[in-house]
C-alpha positions in Angstrom: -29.9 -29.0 2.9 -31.7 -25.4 2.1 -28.4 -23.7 1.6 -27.6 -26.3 -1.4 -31.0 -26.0 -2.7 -31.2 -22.6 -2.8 -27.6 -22.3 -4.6 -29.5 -25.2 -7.3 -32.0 -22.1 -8.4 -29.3 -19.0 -7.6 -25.8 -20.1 -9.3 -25.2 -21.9 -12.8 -24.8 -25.6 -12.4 -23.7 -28.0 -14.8 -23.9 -30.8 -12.6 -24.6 -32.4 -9.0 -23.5 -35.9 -8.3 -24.9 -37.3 -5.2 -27.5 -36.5 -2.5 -28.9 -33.5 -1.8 -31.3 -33.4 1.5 -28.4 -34.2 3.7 -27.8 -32.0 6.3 -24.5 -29.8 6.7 -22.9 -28.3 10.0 -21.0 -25.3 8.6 -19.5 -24.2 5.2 -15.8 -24.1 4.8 -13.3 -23.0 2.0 -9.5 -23.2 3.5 -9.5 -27.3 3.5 -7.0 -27.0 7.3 -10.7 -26.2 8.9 -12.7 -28.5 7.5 -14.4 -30.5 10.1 -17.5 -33.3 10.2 -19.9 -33.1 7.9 -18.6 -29.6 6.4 -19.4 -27.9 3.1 -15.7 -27.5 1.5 -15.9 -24.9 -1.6 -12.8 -25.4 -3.7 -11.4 -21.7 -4.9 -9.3 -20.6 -7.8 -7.5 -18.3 -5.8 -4.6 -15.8 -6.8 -2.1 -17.9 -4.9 -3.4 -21.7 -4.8 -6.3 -23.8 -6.2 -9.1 -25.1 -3.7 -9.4 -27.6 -5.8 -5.8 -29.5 -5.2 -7.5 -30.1 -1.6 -10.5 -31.9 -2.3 -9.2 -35.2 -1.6 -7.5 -33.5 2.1 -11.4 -32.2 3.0 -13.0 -35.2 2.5 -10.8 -36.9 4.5 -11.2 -34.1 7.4 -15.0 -35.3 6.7 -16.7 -32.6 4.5 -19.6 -34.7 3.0 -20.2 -31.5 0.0 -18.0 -30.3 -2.6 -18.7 -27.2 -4.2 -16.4 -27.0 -7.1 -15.5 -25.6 -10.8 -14.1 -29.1 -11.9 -14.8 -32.0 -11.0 -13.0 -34.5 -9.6 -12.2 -37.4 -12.0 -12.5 -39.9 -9.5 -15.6 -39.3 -7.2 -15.9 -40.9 -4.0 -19.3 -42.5 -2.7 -21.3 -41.1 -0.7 -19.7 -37.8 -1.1 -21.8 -35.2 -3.2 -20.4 -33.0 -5.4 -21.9 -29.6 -6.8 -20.2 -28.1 -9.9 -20.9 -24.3 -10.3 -19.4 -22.1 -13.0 -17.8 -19.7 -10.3 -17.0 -20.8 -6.5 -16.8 -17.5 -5.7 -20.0 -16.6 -5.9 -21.0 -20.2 -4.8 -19.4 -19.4 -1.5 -21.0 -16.1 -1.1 -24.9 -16.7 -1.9 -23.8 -20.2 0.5 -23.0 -18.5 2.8 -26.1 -15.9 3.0 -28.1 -19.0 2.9 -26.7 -20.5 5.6 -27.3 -18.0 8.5 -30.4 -17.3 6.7 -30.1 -14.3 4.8 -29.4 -12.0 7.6 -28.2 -8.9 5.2 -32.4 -8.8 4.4 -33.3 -8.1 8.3 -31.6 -5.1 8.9 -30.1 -2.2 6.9 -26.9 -2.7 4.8 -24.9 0.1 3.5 -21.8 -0.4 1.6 -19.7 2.3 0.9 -16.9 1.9 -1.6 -14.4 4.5 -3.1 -10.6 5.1 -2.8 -10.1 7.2 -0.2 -12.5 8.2 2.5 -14.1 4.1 3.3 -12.9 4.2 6.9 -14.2 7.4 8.1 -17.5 7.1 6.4 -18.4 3.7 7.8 -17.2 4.7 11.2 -18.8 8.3 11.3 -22.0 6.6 10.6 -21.6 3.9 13.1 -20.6 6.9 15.5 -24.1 9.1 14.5 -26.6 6.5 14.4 -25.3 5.4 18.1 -25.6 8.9 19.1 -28.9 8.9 17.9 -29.8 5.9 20.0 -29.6 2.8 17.6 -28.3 -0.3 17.9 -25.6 -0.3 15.0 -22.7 -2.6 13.3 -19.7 -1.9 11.8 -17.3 -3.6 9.5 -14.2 -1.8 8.2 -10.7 -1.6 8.0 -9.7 -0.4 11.5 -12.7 -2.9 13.4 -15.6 -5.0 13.5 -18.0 -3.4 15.8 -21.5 -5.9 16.9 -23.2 -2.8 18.5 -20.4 -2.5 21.1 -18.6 -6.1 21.1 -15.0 -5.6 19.5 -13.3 -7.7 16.7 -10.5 -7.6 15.0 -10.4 -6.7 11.5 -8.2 -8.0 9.1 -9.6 -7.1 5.5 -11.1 -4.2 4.6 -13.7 -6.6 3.4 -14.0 -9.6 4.9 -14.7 -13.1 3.3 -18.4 -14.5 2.2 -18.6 -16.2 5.5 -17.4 -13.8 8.2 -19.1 -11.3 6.5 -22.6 -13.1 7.1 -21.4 -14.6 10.6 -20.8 -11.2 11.9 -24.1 -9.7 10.2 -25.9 -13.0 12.3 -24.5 -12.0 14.9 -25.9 -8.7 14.5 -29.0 -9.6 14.7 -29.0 -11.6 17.7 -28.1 -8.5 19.4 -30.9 -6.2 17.7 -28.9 -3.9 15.3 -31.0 -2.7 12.9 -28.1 -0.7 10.8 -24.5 -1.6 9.6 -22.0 0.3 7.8 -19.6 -1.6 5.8 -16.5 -0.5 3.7 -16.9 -2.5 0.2 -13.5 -3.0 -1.2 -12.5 -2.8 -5.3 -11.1 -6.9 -3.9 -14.0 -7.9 -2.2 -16.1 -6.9 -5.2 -14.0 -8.4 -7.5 -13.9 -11.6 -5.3 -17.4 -11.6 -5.1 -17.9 -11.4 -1.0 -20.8 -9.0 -1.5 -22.5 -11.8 -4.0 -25.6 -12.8 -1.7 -25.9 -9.6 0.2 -29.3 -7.3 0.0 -28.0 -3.6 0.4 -30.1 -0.5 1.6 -27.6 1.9 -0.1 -24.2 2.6 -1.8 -22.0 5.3 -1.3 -19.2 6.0 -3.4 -16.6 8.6 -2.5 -13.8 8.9 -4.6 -11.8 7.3 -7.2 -7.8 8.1 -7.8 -4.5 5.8 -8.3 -4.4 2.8 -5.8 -4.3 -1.0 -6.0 -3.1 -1.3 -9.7 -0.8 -4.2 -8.5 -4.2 -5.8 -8.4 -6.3 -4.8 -11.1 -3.6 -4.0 -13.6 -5.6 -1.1 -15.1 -7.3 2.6 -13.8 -10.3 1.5 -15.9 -10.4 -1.9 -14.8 -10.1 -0.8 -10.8 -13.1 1.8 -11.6 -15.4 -1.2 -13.5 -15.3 -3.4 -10.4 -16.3 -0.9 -8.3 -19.3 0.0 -10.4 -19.8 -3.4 -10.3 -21.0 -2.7 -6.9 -23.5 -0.2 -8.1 -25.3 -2.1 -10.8 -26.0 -4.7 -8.3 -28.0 -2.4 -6.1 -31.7 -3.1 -6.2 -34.4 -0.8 -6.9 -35.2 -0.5 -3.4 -31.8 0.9 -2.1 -29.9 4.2 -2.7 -27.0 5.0 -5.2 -25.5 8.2 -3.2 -22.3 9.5 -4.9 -20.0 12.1 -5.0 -20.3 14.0 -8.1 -17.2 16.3 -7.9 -15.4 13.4 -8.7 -15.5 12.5 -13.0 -16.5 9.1 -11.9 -19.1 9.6 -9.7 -22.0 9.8 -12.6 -20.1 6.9 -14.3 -21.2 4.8 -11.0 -24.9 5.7 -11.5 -25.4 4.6 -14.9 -27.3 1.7 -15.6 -27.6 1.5 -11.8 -31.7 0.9 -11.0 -31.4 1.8 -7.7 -32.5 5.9 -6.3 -29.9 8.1 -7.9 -28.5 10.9 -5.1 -25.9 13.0 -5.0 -23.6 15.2 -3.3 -20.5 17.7 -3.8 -18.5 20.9 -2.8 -18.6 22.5 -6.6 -21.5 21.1 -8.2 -25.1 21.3 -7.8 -26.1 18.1 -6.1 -29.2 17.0 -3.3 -26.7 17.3 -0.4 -24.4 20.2 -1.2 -21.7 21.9 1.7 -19.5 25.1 1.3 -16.6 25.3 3.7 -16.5 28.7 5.5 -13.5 28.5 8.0 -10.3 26.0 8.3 -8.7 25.9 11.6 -7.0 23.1 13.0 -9.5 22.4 15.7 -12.1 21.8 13.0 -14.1 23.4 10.2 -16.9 25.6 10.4 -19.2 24.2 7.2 -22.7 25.0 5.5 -24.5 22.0 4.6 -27.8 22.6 2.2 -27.5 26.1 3.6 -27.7 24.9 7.6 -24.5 26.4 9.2 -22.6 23.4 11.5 -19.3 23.4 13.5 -17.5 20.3 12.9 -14.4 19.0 14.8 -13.5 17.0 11.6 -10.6 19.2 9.6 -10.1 19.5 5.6 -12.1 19.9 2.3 -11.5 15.9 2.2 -13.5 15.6 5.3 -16.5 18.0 4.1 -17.0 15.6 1.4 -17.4 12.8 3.9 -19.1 14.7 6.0 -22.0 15.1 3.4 -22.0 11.4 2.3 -22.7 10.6 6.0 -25.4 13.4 6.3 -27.3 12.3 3.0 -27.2 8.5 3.7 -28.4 9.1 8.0 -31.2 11.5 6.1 -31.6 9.1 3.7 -32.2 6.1 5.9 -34.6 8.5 7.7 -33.0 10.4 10.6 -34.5 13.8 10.7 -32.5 16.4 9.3 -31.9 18.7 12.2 -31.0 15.8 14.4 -28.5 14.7 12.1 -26.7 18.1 12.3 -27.0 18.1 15.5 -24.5 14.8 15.6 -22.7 15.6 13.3 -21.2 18.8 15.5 -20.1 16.1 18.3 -18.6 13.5 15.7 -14.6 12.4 17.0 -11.8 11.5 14.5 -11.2 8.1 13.2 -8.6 6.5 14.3 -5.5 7.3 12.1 -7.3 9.6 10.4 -5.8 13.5 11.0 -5.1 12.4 14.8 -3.2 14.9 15.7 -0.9 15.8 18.9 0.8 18.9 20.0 3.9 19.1 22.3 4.8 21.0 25.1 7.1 23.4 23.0 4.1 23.9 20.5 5.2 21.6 17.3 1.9 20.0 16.2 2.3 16.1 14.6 -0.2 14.4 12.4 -0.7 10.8 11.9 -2.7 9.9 8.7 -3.4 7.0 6.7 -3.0 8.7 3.5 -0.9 5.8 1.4 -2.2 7.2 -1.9 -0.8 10.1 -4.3 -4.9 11.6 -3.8 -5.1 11.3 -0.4 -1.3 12.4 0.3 -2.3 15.2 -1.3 -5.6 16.1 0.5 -3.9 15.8 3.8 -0.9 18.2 3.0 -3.5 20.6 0.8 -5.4 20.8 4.5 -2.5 21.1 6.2 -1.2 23.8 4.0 -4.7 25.9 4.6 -4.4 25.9 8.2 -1.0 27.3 8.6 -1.5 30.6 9.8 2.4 32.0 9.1 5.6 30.7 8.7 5.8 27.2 10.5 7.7 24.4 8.5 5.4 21.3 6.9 7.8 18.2 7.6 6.7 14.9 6.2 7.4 11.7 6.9 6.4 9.2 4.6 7.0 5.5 2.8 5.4 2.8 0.6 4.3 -0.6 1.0 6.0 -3.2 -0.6 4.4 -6.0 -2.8 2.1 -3.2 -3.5 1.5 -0.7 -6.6 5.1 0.3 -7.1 3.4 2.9 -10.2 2.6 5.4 -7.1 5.7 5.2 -4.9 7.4 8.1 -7.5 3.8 10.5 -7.3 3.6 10.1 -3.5 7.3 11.2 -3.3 7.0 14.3 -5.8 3.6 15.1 -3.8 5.8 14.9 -0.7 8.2 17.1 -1.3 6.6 19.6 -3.7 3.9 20.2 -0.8 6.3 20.1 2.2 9.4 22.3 3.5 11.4 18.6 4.4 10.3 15.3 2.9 11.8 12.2 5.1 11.4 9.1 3.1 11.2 5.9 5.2 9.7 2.3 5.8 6.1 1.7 5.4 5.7 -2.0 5.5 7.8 -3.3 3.1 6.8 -6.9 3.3 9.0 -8.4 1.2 10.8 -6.1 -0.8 13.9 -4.3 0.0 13.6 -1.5 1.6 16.0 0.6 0.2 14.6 -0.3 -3.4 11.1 1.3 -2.3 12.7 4.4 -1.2 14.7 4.2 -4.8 12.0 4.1 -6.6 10.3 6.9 -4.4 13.2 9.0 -5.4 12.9 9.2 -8.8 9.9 11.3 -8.8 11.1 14.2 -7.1 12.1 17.3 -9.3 15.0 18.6 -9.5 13.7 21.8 -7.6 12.8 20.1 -4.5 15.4 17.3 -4.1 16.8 19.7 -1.8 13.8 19.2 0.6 14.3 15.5 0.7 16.2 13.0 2.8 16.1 9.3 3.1 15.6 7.2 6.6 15.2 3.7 6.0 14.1 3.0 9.9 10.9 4.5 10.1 11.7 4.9 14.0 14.8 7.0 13.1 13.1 8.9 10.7 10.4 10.1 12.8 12.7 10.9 15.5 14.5 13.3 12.8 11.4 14.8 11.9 10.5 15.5 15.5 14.6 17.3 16.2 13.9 19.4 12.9 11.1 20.7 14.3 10.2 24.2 16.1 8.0 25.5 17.9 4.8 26.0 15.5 5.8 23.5 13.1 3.5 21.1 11.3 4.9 16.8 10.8 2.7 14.7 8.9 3.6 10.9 9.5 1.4 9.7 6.4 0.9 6.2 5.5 -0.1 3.5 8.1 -2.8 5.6 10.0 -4.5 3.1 12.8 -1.7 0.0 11.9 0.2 -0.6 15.2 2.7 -2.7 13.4 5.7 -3.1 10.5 5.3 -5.9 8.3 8.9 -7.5 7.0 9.6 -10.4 5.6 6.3 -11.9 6.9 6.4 -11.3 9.7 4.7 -8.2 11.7 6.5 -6.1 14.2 4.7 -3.7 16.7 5.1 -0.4 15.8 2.6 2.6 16.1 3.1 5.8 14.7 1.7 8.1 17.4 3.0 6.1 20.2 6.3 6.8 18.3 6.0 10.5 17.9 4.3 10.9 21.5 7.8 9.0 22.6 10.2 11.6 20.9 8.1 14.1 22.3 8.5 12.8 25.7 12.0 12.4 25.2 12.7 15.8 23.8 10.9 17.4 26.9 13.6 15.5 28.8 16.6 17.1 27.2 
């Protein structure tokens, strides 16, 4: 059993009861899956403990534990692994098992706040165009060259991560982008994985529901970094305070990049317009149809790593001129009486505020910004007050709706949304809890030339409440009024 030989030498063990050349047919760690002679890694998890289902797996016929404690009885014939963190256990497991498939082609990770998504996928975008076979895992989709899957963590588990990197293989890619969350870092599903490069783009307030503390959320990440061997990149974005903080101690090739500071891939922006932005990267003059100062600084993380990983500069430009939008991502429609609508994922104070900064830059007169925006529930309820104030400080109207509020009320998200919005500009505010309704508002306020940003769910096509989802798509919604307006 390589995989539980290898983990012998790779993960502290302070004990193995039982056999351990015995062959295994697949690793497992939710116990409803286990099947025949299956690997079952018992998990402290946030919500349950893997290790309450021992006695179930074994009886689905796992033949290995993998486990923190052991069991006080132990069954014959039945061996059992003890490791000081299942996590990581799982993870280097699971590399084994497909045989280390991260080491035969070229992983890049690329971690930050804002900005994941479209890095990954611009890069999976370029290095197509420039006639690779490439893979992609990210938020919006799992992409094995050009086979399709459905995504459903920014990061996915150990497992599927190395699965889908097998798979990769099998069909010749020789790079893959993948978004690194601050949760699958801190989860350990990168544990096991050799990486080419790192890119981090940016760090501001998310996902303190999780890691309690700004300092603790920007520790995990650079947990990422320091694990980067000497072999790979460390490219960052150095504009942001925390971008050195991610290359210290880090052994792997220090670059860097940035709109203000001197840095190895440096851009100035020379013209905003809504059909794109006309850019200087190290002094090469490029048309892009991507729009914003936020999308300059992606735009020169994806340069430096394609140049990095060898494409020739030129050719890279080249690309980088016939790039598309992500999905969710400033996608943008205009109606037939001229009012323009933008659907972004921004759901955090930063990135709320990069979207309606761009959108403030390309007005060219008088047209009214109208925003349309919510906050997830079960999520970091510090941010619902900054993304209001945000809202309504950089827009004429602020609608405050739904996002998915899971299993908090509603109206309690919006409340708490509320109370960050100064006296000056409560004005500018109203409060729609449908999220249909509230677009449909936004869509009557608006005139001809007028700007609405739907910010928060991006690519989601559904509402999550009370546990269960409900289709729902932002720029269907928005095309709909449009349609319906035209009708009138």
């Amino acid at each position: 059993m390589k995989i539980l030989k290898d983990i012998l030498y790779r993960v502290s063990v302070d004990a193995v009861f039982g056999a351990t050349d015995i062959a295994v047919s697949a690793i497992q760690f939710d116990s409803r899956k286990v099947q025949k002679d299956n690997v079952f890694v018992a998990q402290k998890g946030v919500l349950s403990d893997g290790h309450q289902f021992i006695s179930k797996a074994i009886n689905l016929g796992a033949t290995v534990i993998i486990c923190e404690d052991i069991p006080s009885e132990k069954i014959t014939g039945i061996t059992y692994v003890q490791v000081q963190n299942s996590d990581v256990a799982l993870a280097i497991m699971a590399s084994n098992f497909f045989d280390n498939p991260s080491k035969r082609l070229e992983l890049v990770g690329v971690t930050g706040t804002n900005g994941k998504t479209t890095v990954a996928t611009l890069l999976y975008q370029l290095f197509k165009k420039a006639g690779y076979k490439v893979g992609l895992l990210s938020t919006v989709k799992i992409l094995v060259d050009e086979t399709e899957y459905r995504a459903t963590h920014t990061t996915p588990n150990s497992v599927a991560i190395n699965e889908y990197l097998d798979k990769m293989i099998e069909e010749g890619v020789e790079y893959c982008f993948m978004e690194v969350s601050s949760h699958g870092i801190h989860q350990k599903r990168t544990e096991g994985l050799t990486f080419a490069g790192g890119i981090f783009t940016n760090l501001s307030h998310d996902h303190l529901d999780y890691h309690e503390t700004f300092a603790e959320y920007r520790d995990v990440k650079k947990i990422f970094f320091d694990s980067l061997p000497k072999t790979a990149f460390a490219l960052v974005n150095i504009d942001d305070k925390n971008g050195n903080f991610m290359l210290q101690n880090s052994v792997a090739k220090h670059k860097s990049y940035a709109l203000k500071t001197v840095a190895d891939f440096k851009a100035k922006i020379l013209e905003k317009r809504l059909s794109g932005t006309l850019i200087t990267i190290n002094n090469v003059e490029v048309w892009t149809k991507l729009i914003g100062e936020f999308n300059a600084y992606n735009l020169l993380a994806i340069v430096g790593t394609a140049e990095l990983l060898g494409i020739e500069k030129l050719e890279v430009l080249r690309i980088i001129s016939e790039l598309e939008s992500v999905s969710g991502r400033f996608q943008y429609v205009v109606s037939d009486e001229g009012v323009t609508a933008i659907v972004d994922y921004a759901h955090t104070p930063d990135a709320l505020k990069n979207v309606l900064e761009t959108i403030n830059d390309i007005r060219t007169g008088n047209e009214t910004v109208i925003t349309v925006v919510g906050c997830g529930g079960d999520r970091d309820q510090t941010k619902r007050p900054k993304m209001a104030h945000i809202a309504s400080q950089l827009s004429n109207q602020a609608i405050f709706t739904s996002d998915n509020p899971r299993s908090e009320n509603p109206q309690t998200i919006i409340d708490e949304m509320e109370a960050g919005v100064s006296a000056e500009n409560y004005r500018k505010t109203l409060s729609i809890l449908d999220r249909r309704q509230a677009i449909k508002t936004a869509c009557k306020f608006a005139q001809k030339d007028d700007i609405i940003l739907i910010a928060g769910k991006g690519h989601e096509n559904y509402q999550e409440i009370n546990g269960e989802r409900f289709h729902f798509d932002d720029l269907e919604e928005v095309v709909e009024c449009f349609n319906q307006l035209k009708k009138q």
